[in-house]
C-alpha positions in Angstrom: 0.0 0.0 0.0 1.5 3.5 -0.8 0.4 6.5 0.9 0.3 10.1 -0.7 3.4 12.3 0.0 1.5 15.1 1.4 0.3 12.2 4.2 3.8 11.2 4.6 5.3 14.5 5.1 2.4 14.8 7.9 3.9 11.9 9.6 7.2 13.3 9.7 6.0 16.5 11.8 4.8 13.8 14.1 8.3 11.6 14.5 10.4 12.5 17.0 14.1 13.8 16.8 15.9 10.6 16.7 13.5 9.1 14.2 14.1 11.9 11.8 17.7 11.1 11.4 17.0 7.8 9.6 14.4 9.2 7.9 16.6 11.5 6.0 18.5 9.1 4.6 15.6 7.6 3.5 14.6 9.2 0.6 15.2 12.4 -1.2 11.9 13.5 -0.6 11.7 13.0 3.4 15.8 14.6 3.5 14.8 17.7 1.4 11.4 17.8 3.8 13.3 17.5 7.2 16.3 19.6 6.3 14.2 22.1 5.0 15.5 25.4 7.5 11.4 25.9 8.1 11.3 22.5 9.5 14.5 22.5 11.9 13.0 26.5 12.8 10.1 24.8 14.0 11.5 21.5 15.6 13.9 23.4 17.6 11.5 26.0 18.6 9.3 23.0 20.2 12.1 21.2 21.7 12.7 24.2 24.3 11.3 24.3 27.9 11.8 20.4 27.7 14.0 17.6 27.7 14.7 14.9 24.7 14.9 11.8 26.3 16.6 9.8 23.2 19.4 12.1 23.4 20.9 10.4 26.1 23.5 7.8 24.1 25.6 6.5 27.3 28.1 7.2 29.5 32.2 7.7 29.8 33.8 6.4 32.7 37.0 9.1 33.5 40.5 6.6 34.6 42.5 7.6 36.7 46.4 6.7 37.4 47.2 3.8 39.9 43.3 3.0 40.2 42.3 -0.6 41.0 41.5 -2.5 39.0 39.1 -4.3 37.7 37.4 -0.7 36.3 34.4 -0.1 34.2 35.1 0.2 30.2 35.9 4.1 29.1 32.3 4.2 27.7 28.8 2.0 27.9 26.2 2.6 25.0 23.3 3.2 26.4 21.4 3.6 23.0 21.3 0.9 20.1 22.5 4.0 17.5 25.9 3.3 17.0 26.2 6.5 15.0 25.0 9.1 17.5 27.3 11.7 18.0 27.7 14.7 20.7 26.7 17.6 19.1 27.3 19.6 22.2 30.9 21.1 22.6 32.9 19.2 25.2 36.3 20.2 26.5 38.9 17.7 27.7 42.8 17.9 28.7 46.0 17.0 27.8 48.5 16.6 30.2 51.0 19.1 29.3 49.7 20.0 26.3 47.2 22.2 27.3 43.1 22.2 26.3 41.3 21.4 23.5 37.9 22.5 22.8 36.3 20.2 20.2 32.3 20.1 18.2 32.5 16.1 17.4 29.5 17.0 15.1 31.5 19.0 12.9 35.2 18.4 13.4 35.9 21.8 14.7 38.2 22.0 17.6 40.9 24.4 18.8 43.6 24.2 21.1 44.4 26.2 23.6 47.5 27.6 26.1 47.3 26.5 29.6 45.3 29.9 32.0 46.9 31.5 34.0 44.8 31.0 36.9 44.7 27.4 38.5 42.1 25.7 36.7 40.5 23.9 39.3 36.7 24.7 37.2 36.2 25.1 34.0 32.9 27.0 32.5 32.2 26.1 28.9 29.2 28.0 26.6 28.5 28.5 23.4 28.3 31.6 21.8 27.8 33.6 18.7 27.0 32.0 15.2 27.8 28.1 15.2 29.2 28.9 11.1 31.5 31.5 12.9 34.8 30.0 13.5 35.8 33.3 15.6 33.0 33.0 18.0 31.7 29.6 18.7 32.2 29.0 22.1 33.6 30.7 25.4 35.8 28.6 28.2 36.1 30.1 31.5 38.3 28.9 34.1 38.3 29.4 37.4 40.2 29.1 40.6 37.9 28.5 43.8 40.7 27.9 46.4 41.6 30.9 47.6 41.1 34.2 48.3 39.9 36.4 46.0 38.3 33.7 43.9 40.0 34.6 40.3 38.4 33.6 36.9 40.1 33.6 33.0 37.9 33.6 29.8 39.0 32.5 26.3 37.1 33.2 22.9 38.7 32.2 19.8 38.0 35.8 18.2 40.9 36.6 20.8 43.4 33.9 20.3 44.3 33.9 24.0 43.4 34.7 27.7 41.6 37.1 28.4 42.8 39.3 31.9 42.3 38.0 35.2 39.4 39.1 37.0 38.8 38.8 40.8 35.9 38.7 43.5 36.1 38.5 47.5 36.2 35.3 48.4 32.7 34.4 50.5 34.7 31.6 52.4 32.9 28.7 51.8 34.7 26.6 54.6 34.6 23.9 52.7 34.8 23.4 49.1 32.1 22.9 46.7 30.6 19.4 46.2 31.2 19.2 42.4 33.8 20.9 40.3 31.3 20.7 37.2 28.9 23.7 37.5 25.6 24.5 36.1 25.4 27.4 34.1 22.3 30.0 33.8 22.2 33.2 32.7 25.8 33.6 32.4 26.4 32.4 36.0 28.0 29.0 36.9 26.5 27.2 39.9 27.9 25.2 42.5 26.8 23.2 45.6 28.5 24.1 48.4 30.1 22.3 50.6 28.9 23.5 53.5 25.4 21.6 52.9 23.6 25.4 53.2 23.8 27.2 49.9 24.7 27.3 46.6 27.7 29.8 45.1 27.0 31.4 42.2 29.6 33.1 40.1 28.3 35.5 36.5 31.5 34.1 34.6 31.6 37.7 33.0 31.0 40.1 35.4 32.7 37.8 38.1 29.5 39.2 40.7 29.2 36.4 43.3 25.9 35.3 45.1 25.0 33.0 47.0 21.1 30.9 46.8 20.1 29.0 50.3 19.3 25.6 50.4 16.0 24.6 52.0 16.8 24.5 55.8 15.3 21.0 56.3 17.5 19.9 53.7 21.0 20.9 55.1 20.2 18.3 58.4 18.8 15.7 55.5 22.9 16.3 54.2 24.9 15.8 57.6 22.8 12.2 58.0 23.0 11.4 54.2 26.3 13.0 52.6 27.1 14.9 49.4 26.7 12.2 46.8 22.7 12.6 47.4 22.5 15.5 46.0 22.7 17.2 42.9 22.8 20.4 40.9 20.8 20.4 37.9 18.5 22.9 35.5 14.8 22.6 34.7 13.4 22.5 31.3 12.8 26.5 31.8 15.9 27.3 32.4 15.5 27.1 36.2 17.6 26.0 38.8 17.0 22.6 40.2 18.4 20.2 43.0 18.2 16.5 43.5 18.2 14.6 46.5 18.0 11.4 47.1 16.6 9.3 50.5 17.3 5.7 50.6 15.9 5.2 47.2 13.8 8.0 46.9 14.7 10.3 44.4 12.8 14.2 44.9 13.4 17.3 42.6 13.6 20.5 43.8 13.0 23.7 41.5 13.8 27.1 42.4 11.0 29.0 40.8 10.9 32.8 40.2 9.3 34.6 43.3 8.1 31.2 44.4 11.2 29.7 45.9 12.3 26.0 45.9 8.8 23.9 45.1 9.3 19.7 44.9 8.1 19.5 41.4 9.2 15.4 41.1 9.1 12.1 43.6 10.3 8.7 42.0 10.5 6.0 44.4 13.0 3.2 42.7 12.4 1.0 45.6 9.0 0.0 43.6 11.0 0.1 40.7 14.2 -1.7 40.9 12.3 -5.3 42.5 10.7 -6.0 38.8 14.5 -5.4 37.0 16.5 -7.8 39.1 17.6 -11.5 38.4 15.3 -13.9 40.1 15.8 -15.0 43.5 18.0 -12.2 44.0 16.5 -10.4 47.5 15.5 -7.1 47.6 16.6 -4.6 50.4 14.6 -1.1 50.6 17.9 0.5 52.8 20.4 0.5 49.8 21.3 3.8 48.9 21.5 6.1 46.0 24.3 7.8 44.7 24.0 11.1 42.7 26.6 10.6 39.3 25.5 13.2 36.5 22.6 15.2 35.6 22.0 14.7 31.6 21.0 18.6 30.4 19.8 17.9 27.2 17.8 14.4 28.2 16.7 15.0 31.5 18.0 11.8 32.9 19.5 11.2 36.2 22.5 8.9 36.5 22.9 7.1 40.0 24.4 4.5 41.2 22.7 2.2 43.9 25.0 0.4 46.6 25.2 -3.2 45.8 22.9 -3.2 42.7 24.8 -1.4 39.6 24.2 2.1 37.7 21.2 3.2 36.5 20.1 6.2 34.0 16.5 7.4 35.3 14.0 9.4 33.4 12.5 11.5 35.9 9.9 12.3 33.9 8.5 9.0 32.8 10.2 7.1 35.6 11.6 4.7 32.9 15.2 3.5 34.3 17.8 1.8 32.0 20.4 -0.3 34.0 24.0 1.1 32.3 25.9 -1.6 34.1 26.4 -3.8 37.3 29.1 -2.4 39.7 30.3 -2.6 42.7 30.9 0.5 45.5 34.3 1.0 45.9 34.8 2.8 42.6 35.0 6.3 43.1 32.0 8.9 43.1 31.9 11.2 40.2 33.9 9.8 38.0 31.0 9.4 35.0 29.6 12.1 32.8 26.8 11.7 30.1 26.8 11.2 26.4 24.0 13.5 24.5 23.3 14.1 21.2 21.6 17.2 20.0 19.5 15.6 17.2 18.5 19.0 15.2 22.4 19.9 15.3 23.0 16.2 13.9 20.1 17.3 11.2 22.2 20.4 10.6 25.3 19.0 9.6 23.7 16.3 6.8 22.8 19.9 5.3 26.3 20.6 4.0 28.0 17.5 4.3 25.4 15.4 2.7 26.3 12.3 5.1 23.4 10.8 6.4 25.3 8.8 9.3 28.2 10.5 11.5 30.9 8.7 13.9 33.3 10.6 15.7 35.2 9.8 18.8 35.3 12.0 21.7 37.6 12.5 24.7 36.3 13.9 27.4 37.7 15.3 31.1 
């Protein structure tokens, strides 16, 4: 049975993201359809203030020198498209060689002299025109140690570090949780490690602030610890934290003029009994630990003591077991793989591939 093309193309508006990738390749008709610039205006335009949960594609596991072995494998596919690809710009080091800043979408990367300031942070966003080889991202690094806290930009328009800029340093007492911060608004956001608040830091202004934590929630921290909770950003745009109670996993939104407002409750101790191996018993006490928060999918990697690593839509409550571990490897060693699927779409424009593979390294 053949349908009509102007019933095809209908269905197309319907697919979602990672759908429209095959389709592409399809056919002339359904590439020159989805490539169209009207149709990625309008796919784009209805993918804000929400996440795509397919663009979650796994997880890299960082190594580290004179670690134990046996260790998880540098990366576990979480999705069964070999081909996905980050179109998201991710930074990673080499030891004393300095930075590289590389878009494994398109190949574009540049290199970069080591910062003057210690780089114990790093801030990465992009700006400007993505066809703009002078202006398609900004790395900020920034020293959190000491006092004043001091912060060093780069933009490839300039070719180098930018000057140093300082602020007072609010001492923390203790350092933040997390090195990786959550960026809004210009600002990069950190947990604190002094369970209260959360340090924020305009990464061109270098204005510091500081947001409190819910006061019930700093004694739920001194009885828990720091890998049950978790930085993240709403759909909107908003600020979010995630903590986690035995295996209850609660969301946290900082609302404009509202304050912080649960918006989410998953209990995995009703989900997790129905995924494991027959006659394997079941204890409600285990505990979750926080790994990643995946900003373009929404999903919530956390390891649970005893049981393995799990990626958990929120959302739907759908969880995916990544892979069967034990506790004694390190917190925060993984990070998420995402794709943006409409940047994907993007680049079949000029190159005319339908399928792209590129490696990626990151910190």
């Amino acid at each position: 049975m053949h349908l009509p093309p102007e019933l095809l193309l209908e269905i197309l508006e319907l697919c979602d993201l990672a759908t429209l990738i095959p389709c592409a390749a399809a056919c002339r008709l359904f590439r020159r359809h989805i490539l169209s610039p009207a149709f990625l205006q309008r796919r784009r335009a209805a993918a804000r203030g929400s996440f795509t949960h397919s663009s979650l594609v796994g997880v890299f596991y960082m190594h580290c020198e004179r670690e134990a072995r046996p260790r998880p494998p540098p990366f576990t596919a979480i999705t069964a498209d070999p081909a996905a690809a980050v179109a998201s710009i991710h930074y990673y080091a080499v030891k004393h060689a300095g930075l590289c800043v590389y878009d494994p979408v398109t190949g574009r990367r540049a290199f970069l002299p080591p910062p003057e300031v210690y780089d114990l942070s790093y801030a990465l966003r992009r700006t400007g025109d993505d066809d703009d080889d002078s202006s398609w991202f900004r790395l900020t690094a920034v020293d959190l140690r000491g006092s004043p806290i001091q912060a060093q930009s780069f933009s490839p328009a300039d070719g180098e570090w930018a000057p140093v800029i300082e602020a007072p340093n609010p001492r923390l007492g203790r350092p933040v949780v997390r090195l990786s911060p959550v960026i809004l608004s210009g600002a990069a956001h950190w947990l604190c490690g002094d369970n209260r608040s959360v340090l924020t830091f305009h990464l061109d202004t270098a204005q510091l602030g500081r947001i409190e934590i819910p006061g019930w929630q700093h004694w739920h921290t001194i009885w828990t610890g720091h890998e049950q909770q978790l930085l993240a950003s709403s759909p909107d745009g908003e600020l979010s934290m995630i903590f986690g109670d035995r295996l209850v996993i609660s969301i946290w939104v900082l609302a404009l003029g509202a304050g912080w407002t649960r918006r989410k409750r998953v209990d995995m101790g009703r989900i997790l009994p129905a995924m494991m191996e027959p006659g394997l018993p079941f204890r409600r006490h285990r505990q979750l630990y926080f790994e990643w928060f995946g900003e373009r999918s929404g999903a919530v990697l956390a390891q649970v003591a005893g049981l393995g690593l799990f990626a958990v839509n929120v959302q739907t409550e759908e969880v995916c077991t990544v892979g069967k571990r034990s506790r004694d490897i390190a917190a925060f060693r993984y990070c998420p793989y995402e794709v943006d699927h409409i940047a994907r779409l993007e680049a079949m424009q000029s190159s005319g591939v339908a399928l792209l593979i590129v490696p990626c390294v990151l910190i």
